[in-house]
C-alpha positions in Angstrom: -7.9 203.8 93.9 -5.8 206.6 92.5 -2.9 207.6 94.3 -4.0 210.8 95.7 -6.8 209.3 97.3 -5.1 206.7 98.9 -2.7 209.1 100.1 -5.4 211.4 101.7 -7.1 208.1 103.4 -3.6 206.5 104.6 -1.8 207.9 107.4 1.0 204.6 108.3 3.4 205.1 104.8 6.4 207.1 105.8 8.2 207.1 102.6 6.5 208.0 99.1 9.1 206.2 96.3 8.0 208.2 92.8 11.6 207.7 90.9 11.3 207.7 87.0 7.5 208.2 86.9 7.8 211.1 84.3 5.7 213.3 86.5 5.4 217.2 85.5 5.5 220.0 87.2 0.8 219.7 87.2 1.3 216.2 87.8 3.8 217.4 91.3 0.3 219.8 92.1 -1.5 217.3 92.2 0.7 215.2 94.3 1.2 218.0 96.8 -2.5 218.8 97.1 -3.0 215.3 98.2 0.2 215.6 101.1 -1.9 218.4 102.5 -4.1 216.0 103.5 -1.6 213.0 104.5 -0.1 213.3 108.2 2.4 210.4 108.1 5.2 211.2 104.5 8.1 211.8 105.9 10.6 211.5 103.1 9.8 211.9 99.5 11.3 210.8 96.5 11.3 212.6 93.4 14.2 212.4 91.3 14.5 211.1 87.6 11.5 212.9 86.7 10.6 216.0 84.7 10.1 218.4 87.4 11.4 222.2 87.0 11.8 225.0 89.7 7.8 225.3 89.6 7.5 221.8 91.5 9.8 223.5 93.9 7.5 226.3 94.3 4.5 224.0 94.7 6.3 222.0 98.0 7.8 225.5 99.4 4.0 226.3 99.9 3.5 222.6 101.2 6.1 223.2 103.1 4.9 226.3 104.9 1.5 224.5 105.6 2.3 221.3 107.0 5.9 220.0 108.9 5.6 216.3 108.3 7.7 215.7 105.2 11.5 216.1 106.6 13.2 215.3 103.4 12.6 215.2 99.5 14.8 214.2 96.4 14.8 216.0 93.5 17.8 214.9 92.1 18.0 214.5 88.0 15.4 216.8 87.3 15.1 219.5 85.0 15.8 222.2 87.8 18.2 224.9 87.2 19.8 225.7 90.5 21.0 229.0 89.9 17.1 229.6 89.1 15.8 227.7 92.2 18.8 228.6 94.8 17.0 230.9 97.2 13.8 228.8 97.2 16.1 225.6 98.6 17.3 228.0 101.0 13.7 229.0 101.9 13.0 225.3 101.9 16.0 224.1 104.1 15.0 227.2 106.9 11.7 225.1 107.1 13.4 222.4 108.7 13.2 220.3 105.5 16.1 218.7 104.2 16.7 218.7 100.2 18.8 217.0 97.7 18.9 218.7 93.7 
């Protein structure tokens, strides 16, 4: 079963672990457009992977949609913060909390 499946079909795992998996900014789509479907992430790890300031566009809108992730990790990415600062600040008035 691929992962976004089994994320859309389980709804008991509260943290999603995806540190040095060398996932892209499509490969963070994807991963999103499965959450929209998952009721029980809470906290999701990102960091070590090869994300930019598009990924962070991609959970804003997430983000928006749905309240149940209350934290992510981006950290050791490839995201410039002076490019991304007011989109953590959109991110952060949502209630979610967010390390770069």
């Amino acid at each position: 079963m691929a992962l976004g499946e089994y994320l859309k079909e389980n709804n008991k795992l509260r943290q999603l672990k995806l540190v040095k998996n060398k996932i892209t900014d499509e490969g963070a789509k994807a991963l999103a457009q499965a959450l929209y479907k998952n009721n029980s992430i809470e906290v999701l790890h990102l960091s070590q992977n090869l994300l930019t300031e598009k990924s962070i566009d991609v959970f804003l809108e997430l983000f928006k949609a749905k309240r149940t992730i209350r934290t992510i990790f981006f950290n050791l990415n490839s995201i410039k913060l002076r490019n991304a600062k007011s989109k953590v600040a959109d991110i952060m008035a949502l209630g979610v909390n967010i390390s770069l």
